[in-house]
C-alpha positions as CSV (number, residue, x, y, z in Angstrom):
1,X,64.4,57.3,9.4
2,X,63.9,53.3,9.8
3,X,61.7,51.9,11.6
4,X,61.9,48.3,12.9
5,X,58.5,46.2,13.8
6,X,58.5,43.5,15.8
7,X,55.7,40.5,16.4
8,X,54.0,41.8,20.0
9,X,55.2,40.0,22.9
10,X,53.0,39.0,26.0
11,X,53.6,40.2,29.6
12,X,54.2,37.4,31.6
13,X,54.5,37.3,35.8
14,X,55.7,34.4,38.2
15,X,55.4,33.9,41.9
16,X,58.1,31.6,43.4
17,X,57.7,31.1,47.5
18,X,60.1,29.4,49.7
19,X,60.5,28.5,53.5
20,X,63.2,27.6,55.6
21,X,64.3,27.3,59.0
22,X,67.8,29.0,60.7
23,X,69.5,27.3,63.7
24,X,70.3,31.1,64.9
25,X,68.9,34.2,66.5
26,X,66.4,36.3,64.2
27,X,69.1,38.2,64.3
28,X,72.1,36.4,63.4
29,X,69.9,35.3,60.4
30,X,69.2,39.2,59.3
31,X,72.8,39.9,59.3
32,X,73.7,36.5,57.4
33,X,70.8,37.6,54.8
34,X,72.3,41.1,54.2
35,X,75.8,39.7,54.2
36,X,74.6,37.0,51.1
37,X,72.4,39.9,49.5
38,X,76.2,41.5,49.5
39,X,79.6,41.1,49.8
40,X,79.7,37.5,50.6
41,X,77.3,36.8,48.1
42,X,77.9,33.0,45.6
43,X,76.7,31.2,42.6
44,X,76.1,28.0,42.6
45,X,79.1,26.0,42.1
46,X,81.1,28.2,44.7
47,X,81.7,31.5,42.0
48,X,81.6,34.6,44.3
49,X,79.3,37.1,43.5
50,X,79.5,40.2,45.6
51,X,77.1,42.8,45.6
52,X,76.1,45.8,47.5
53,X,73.1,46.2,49.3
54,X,72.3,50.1,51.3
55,X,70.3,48.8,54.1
56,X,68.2,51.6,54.0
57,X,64.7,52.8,52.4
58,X,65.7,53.7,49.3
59,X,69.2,52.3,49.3
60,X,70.7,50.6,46.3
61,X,71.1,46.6,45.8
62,X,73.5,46.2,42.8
63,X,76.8,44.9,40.9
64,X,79.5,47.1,41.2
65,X,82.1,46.2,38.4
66,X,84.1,48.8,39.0
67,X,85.2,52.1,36.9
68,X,81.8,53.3,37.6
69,X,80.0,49.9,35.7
70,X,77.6,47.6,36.8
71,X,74.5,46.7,37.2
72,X,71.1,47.7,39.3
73,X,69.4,45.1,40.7
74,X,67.1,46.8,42.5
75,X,66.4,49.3,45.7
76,X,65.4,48.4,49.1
77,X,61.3,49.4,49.5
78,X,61.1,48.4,53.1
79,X,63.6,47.7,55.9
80,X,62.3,46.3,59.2
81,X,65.4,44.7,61.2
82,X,65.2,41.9,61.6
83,X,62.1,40.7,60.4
84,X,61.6,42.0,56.9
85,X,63.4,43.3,53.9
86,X,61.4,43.8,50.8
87,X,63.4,44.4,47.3
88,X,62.1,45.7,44.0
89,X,63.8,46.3,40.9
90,X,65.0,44.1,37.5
91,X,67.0,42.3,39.3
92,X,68.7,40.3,36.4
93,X,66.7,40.9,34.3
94,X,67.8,43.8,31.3
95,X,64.9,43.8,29.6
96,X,61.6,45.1,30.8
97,X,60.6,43.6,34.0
98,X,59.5,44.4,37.5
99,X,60.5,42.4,40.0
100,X,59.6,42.4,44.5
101,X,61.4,40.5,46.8
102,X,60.5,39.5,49.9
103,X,62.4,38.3,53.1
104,X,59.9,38.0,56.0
105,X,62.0,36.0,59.4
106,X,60.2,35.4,62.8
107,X,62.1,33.8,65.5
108,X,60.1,30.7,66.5
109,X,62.0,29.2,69.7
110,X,65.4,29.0,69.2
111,X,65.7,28.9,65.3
112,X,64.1,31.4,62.9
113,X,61.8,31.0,60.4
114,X,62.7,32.8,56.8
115,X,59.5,33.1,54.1
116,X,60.8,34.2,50.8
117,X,58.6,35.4,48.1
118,X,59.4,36.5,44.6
119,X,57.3,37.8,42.6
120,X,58.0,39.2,38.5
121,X,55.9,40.5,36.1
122,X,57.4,41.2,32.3
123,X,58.8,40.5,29.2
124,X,60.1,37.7,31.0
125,X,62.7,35.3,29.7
126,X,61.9,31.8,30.1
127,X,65.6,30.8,31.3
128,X,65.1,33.3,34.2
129,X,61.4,31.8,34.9
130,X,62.4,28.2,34.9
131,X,65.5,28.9,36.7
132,X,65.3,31.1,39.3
133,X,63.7,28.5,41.5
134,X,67.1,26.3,41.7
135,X,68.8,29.9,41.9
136,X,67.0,31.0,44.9
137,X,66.8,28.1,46.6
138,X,70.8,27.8,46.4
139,X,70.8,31.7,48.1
140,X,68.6,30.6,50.5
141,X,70.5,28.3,51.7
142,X,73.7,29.9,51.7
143,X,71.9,32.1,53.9
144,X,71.3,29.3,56.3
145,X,74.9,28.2,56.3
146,X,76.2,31.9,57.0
147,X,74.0,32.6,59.7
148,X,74.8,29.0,61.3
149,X,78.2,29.2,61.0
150,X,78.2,32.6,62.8
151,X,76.4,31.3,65.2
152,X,78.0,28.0,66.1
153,X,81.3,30.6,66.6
154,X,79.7,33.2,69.1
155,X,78.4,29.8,70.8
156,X,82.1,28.7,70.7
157,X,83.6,31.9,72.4
């Protein structure tokens, strides 16, 4: 038998929050949220990335690679159309981590108002700490574009 001994590493956690406003219906913007959290789903720079979300307590958000390969990102905690989705799970992250999302919209007038909150705790990498701000901020506001864009063409019809 071998054993293998490493230096002890720290737990770390982070807390990123962000804010934006929709030019949509609450829930225009809930549909536009699931639809990035899934199959229209991009890195920055344009790259689809599609992923499945269950929108359901308990319901799966992950990476489907195909020939049954992928990757869990996590499972939806709470479900509230359409004014909250909470997410925990690694997300990303393959190493030990725990990880809750949270999407909290409230119409306000005619636009909607979207507070995001992540917060990780972990053996957390520092490329995911230090970028994950840019990263969600880009989903965010893809987000914003999808729901707009959807709703500019019900406007249209």
């Amino acid at each position: 038998m071998k054993t293998d001994t490493r230096e002890r590493q720290s737990v770390e956690s982070f807390e990123i929050g962000k804010e934006i406003e929709i030019s949509a219906p609450i829930a225009i913007a809930f549909e536009a949220m699931l639809d990035e959290l899934g199959p229209e789903g991009q890195m920055p720079g344009g790259k689809p990335f599609p992923m499945k979300i269950e929108p359901w307590p308990g319901g799966r958000w992950y990476r489907d690679l195909g020939h049954n390969s992928g990757h869990l990102w996590g499972h939806v905690q709470v479900i509230k159309p359409p004014t909250l989705l909470e997410i925990c799970g690694p997300l990303m992250m393959s190493y030990p981590a725990l990880n809750h999302l949270q999407y909290r919209l409230k119409a306000e007038g005619g636009v909607t108002r979207l507070v995001f909150l992540h917060r990780a705790m972990g053996l957390i990498l520092p490329e995911h700490r230090d970028g994950l701000p840019k990263g969600w901020e880009h989903w965010l506001e893809r987000i914003r574009e999808l729901a707009e864009r959807k709703h500019r063409k019900e406007t249209q019809r």
